[in-house]
C-alpha positions in Angstrom: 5.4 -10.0 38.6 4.6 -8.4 35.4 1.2 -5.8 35.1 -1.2 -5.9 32.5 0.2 -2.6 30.4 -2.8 0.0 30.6 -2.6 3.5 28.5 -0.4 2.6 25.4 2.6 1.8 28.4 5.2 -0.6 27.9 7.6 -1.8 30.3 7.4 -4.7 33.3 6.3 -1.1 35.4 4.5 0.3 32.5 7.0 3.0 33.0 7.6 3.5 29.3 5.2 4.3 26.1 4.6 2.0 23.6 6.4 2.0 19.9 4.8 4.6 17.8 3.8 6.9 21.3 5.5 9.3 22.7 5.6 11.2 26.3 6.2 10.1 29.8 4.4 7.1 31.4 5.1 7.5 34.9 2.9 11.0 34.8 -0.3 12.5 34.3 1.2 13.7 31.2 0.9 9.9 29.5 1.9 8.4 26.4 0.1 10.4 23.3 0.1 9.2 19.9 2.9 10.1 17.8 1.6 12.1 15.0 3.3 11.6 11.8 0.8 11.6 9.4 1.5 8.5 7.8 5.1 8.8 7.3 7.1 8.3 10.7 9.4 5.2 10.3 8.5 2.1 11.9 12.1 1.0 12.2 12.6 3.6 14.8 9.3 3.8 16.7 8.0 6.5 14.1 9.1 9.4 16.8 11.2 10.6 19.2 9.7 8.9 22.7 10.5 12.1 24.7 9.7 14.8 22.2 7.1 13.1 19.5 9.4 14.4 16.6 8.8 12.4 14.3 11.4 10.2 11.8 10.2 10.7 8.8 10.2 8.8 5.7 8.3 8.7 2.1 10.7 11.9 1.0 8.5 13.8 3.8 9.9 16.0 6.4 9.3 18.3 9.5 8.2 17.6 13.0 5.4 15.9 12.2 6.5 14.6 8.4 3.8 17.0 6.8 6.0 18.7 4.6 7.3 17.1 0.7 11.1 17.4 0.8 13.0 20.3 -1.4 12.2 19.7 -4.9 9.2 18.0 -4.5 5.4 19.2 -4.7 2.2 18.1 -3.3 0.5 17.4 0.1 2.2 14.7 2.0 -1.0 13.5 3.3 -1.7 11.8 -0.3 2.0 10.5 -1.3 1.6 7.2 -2.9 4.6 5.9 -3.7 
């Protein structure tokens, strides 16, 4: 038997968090949002489902993609590429 998923879970238990969360399902602690700010990759689940680093992409970088990589300039929330 399979449960409806409830709190961005995934799993036949809803034991694990959802592509693009990050945390532990089975706690109080929950899935959260990964926070990436635009930029996590969506090949790999934008972050890290234990930590929330996220994978960044968009020549962004840093735990949560908000910084322009070396050589580069700007605010990574407006990169249009």
């Amino acid at each position: 038997m399979t449960l409806p998923l409830i709190d961005n879970t995934d799993g036949n238990f809803c034991q694990l968090c959802m592509p693009g969360y990050f945390g532990n399902a089975t706690t109080s602690e929950g899935c959260k949002p990964c926070q990436c700010n635009g930029h996590g990759d969506p090949s790999k689940n934008l972050c890290n489902v234990s930590t929330g680093q996220c994978f960044c992409m968009d020549f962004t970088l840093g735990p949560h993609c908000s910084m322009c990589e070396p050589g580069l300039q700007g605010d990574p929330k407006y990169v249009v590429l």
